[in-house]
C-alpha positions in Angstrom: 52.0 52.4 22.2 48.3 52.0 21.7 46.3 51.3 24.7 43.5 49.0 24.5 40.3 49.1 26.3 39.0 46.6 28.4 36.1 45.6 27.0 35.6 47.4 23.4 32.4 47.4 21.5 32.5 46.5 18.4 32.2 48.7 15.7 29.1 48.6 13.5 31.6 49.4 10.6 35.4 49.0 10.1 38.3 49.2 7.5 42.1 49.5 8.3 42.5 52.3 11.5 39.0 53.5 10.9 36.2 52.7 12.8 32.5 53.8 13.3 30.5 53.0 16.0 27.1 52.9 16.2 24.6 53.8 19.6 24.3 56.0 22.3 27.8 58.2 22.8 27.5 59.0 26.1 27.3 55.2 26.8 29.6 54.1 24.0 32.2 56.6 25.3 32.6 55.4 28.8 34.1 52.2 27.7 37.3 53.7 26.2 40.4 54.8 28.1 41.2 58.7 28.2 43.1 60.4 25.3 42.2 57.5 23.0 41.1 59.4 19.7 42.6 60.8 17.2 39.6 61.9 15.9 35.7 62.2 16.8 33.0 63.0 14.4 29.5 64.5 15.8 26.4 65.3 14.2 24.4 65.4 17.5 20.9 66.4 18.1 20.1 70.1 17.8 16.8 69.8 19.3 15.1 71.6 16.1 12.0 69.8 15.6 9.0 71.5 17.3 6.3 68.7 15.9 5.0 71.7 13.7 5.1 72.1 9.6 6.6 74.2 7.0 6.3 74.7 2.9 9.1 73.1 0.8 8.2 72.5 -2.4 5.0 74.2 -2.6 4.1 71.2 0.0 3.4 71.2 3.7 6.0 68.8 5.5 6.4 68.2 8.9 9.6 69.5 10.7 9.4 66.4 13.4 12.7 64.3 12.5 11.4 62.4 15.8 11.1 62.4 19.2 15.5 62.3 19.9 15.3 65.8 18.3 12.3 68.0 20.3 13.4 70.3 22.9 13.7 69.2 26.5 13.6 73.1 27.1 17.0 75.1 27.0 18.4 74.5 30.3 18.2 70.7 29.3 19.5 71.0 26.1 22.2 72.7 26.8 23.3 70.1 29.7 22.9 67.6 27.2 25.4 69.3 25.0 27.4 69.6 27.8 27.6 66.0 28.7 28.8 64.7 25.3 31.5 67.4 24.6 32.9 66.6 28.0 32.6 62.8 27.2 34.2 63.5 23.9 37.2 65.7 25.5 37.9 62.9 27.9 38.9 60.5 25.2 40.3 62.8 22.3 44.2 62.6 22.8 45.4 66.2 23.3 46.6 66.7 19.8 43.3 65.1 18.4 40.5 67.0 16.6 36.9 67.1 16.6 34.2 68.0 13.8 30.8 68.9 14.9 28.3 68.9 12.3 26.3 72.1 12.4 23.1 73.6 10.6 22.4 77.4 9.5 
């Protein structure tokens, strides 16, 4: 049996079981019971952008994605990191799986 939460947001997109919700995770998260997914996908903020530039293309472009993705300095970052994968655990059922997007 399914549980339901209490007050579920609503999904910014759905079709059949899947659904995709759209806003800040840490705050999205909180409203769903424990061991609720089956599946979480992340593509969370790798704090990459320094506000300089760099040459693709033979043109200068600037690396700044936008403010969500400068550094707040390592020990930050990596408490932010922290935060969300805990959130995450909480509500991936113990046989779930989770897919972090990555960069090389």
């Amino acid at each position: 049996m399914r549980i339901k939460p209490e007050n579920p947001p609503e999904p910014y997109f759905k079709k059949n079981d899947f659904s995709l919700f759209l806003g800040d995770s840490l705050e999205l998260l909180k409203k769903f019971p424990e061991e609720y997914f089956d599946m979480i996908f992340a593509d969370p903020p790798y704090f990459l952008s320094s506000g300089s530039f760099t040459c693709q293309n033979g043109k200068m472009v600037s690396v700044k994605k936008g403010n969500w993705d400068l550094s707040n300095g390592t020990k930050k970052n990596f408490e932010f990191h922290l935060r969300w994968i805990n959130a995450c655990r909480r509500v991936l059922k113990p046989s779930g799986t989770i897919w972090v997007s990555g960069t090389i």
